[in-house]
N, C-alpha and C positions, 0 to 999 in steps of 0.2 A: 189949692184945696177947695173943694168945692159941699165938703157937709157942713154943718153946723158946730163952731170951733165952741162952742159955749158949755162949760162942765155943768149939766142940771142940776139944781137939787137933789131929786130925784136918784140919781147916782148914788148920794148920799146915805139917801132914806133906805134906798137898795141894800145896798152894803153890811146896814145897822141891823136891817131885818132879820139876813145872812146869820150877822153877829150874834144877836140876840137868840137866835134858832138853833146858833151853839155849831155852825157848819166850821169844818177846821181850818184854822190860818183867819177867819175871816175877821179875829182881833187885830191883825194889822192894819184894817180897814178902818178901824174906831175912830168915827171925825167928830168932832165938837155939832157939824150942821147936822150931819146924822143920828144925833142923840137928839137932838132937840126938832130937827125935821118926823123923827121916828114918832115921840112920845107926843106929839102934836097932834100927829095921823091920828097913831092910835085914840087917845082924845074922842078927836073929831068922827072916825069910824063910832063910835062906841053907842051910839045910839041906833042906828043902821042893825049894828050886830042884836041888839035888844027887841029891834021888832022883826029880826027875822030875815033881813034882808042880806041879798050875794054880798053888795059891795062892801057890805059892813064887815066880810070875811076876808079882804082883799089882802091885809097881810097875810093871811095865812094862807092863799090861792100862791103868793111871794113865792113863799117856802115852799110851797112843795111843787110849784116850776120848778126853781133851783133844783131837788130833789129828783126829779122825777130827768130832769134831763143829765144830770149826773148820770141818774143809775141808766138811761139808755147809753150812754158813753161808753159805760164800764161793761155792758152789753154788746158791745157794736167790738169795745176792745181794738181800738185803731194803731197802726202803728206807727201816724202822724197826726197830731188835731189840732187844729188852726179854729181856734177861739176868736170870735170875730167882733167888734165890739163887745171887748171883755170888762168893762169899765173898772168899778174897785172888787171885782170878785177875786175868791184864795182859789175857786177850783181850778181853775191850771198848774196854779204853784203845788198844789195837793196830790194831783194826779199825779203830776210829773218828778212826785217825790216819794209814791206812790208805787210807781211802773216806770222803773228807769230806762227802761225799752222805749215808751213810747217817747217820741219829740212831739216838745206842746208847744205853739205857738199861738203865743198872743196876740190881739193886735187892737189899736184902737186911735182917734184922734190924737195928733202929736200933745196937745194941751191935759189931756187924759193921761197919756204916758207919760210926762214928764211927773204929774200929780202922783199916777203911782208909783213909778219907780224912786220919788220921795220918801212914799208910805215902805217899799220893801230894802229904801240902805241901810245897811248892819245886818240885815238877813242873810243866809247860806243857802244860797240860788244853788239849785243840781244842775248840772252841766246840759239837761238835757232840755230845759226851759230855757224861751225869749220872750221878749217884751219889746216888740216895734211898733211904730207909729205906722199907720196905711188909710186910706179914707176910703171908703167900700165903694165910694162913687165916682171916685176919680180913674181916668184912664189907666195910670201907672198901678193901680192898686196893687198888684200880686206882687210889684218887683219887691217889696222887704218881705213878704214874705215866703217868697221862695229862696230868695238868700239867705233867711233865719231856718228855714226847713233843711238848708243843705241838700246835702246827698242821701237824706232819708229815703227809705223805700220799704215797700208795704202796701196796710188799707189805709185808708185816708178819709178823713171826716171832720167837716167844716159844723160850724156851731155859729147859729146867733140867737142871744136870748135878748127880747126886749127891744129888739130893731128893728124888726119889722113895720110895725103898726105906728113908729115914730115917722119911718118914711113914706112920703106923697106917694101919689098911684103914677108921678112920674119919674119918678125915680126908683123904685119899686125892682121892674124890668132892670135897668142898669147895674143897680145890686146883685141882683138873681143872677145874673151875666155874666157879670164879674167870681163871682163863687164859681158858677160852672166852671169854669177858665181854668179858676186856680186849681179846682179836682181835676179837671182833666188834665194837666199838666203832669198829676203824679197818676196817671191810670186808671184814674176815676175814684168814687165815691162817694160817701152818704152825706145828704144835710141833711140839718136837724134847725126848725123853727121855730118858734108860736106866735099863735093869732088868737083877738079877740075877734070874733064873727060878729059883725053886727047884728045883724038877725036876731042871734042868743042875748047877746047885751038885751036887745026890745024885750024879747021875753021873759028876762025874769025881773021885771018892773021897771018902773021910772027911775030908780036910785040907782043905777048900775049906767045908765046910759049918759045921765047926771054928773056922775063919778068921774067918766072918764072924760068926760069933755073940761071937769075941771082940770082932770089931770094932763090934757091937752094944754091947757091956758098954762100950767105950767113949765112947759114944753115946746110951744113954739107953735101954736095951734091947735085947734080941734080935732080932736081924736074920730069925732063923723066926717071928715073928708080924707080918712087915711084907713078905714078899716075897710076888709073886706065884708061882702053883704054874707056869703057861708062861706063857710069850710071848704066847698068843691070850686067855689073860685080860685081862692087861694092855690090852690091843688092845680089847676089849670094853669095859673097864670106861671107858674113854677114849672110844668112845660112846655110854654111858649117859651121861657129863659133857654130851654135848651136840656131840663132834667126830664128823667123817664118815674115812672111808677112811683109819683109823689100820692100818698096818703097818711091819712090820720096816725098816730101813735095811740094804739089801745094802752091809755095809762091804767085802763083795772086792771090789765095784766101786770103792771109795777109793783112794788110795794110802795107804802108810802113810809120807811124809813121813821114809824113814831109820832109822828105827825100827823093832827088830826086832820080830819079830810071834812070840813064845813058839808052839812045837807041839804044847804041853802040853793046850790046850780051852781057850776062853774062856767066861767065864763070864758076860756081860755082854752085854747087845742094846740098841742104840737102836732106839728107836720113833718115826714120825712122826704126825701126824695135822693133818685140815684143819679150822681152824674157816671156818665161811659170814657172810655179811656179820649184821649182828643189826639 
């Protein structure tokens, strides 16, 4: 294994946010650190939120990631999606109980998996969900999940929320690699990312760029030696991996599902891109 076997807090906090936002299943997730990681944030943001500032909206940027790459999902409509460090999220279980056609595949550090698949015994898993262990950066990575995909066939769309900008800029390429691999395996398909741009972080004040380097120390490091400087790097670095016609997701074009949309600047872009059949 070669990522970071340590379960974050942060997973935690993730999950509670989820919960709290009312997204479905995502009470199975309800941890003890999650409650008290959660109402802490919150807390803590709350002065941020009062003078106006991005970071101070940062749960609420949470939720409507989650949302927003949801609904390009259920837009893209895949007939296979391999969740990629899916940590304590319900949306696989959701989807995939949801759209019994499509085969959701989870996947995530073994220490991950074993946590959740704690969180879902006594549950009634549909035939058409897994849950395997894979480390994005390791050479074997695709082999459990193309033995949990089976003999699926169809479009095919990989998914990571929240992994990106955890991973070095050397490891980064390896990841992107690796995904390509596993799309092209099934005939290609779409990823779906997000990134905070450095850039944007500088521009909408000192609290935002503050924020995230806490949230780095949280984490395993500084979040300024793992972001991209824009959005069109990203975008670039995503075709040196081997994808074509990586850009932005216009999320005005989304709904946001009820959920307020902060005026403060977001700080956060999904990215798409196509892998070609391999």
């Amino acid at each position: 294994m070669t990522g970071n076997p340590r379960i974050a807090p942060t997973a935690h906090v993730t999950a509670q946010t989820w919960r709290r936002a009312g997204f479905p299943g995502a009470e199975a997730f309800d941890t003890w650190t999650g409650r008290v990681g959660y109402d802490a944030l919150r807390l803590g943001l709350m002065p941020m939120r009062w003078l106006g500032q991005p970071a101070g909206h940062f749960l609420a940027f949470l939720r409507l990631r989650h949302h927003w790459i949801g609904q390009r999902i259920r837009q893209q409509s895949p007939d296979l999606l391999f969740d990629v460090g899916a940590g304590l999220s319900a949306r696989g279980l959701t989807l995939a109980r949801a759209f019994p056609a499509m085969r959701v595949v989870e996947a995530d550090l073994p220490g991950m998996v074993v946590a959740k698949r704690r969180r879902l015994a006594g549950l009634d898993l549909p035939a058409n969900y897994r849950l395997v262990p894979a480390d994005l950066l390791a050479d074997d990575f695709g082999d459990s999940l193309r033995t949990a995909a089976g003999h699926a066939r169809g479009t095919a769309m990989a998914i990571t929320e929240g992994v990106t900008d955890y991973l070095g800029f050397a490891d980064k390429p390896r990841a992107w690699a690796n995904l390509h691999v596993l799309l092209s395996g099934f005939g290609g398909g779409t990823y779906l990312t997000d990134i905070n741009p450095r850039a944007r972080a500088r521009s909408l004040g000192l609290a935002v760029p503050l924020f995230l380097r806490m949230l780095g120390q949280l984490t395993g490091g500084d979040f300024g030696d793992r972001l991209f400087e824009h959005e069109q790097d990203a975008a670039a670095a995503l075709e040196q991996a081997g994808f074509t016609d990586a850009q932005v997701v216009d999320v005005a074009a989304l709904d946001n599902g009820g959920l307020p949309v902060p005026e403060t600047g977001r700080f956060f872009e999904l990215l798409e891109a196509r892998a070609t059949n391999g």
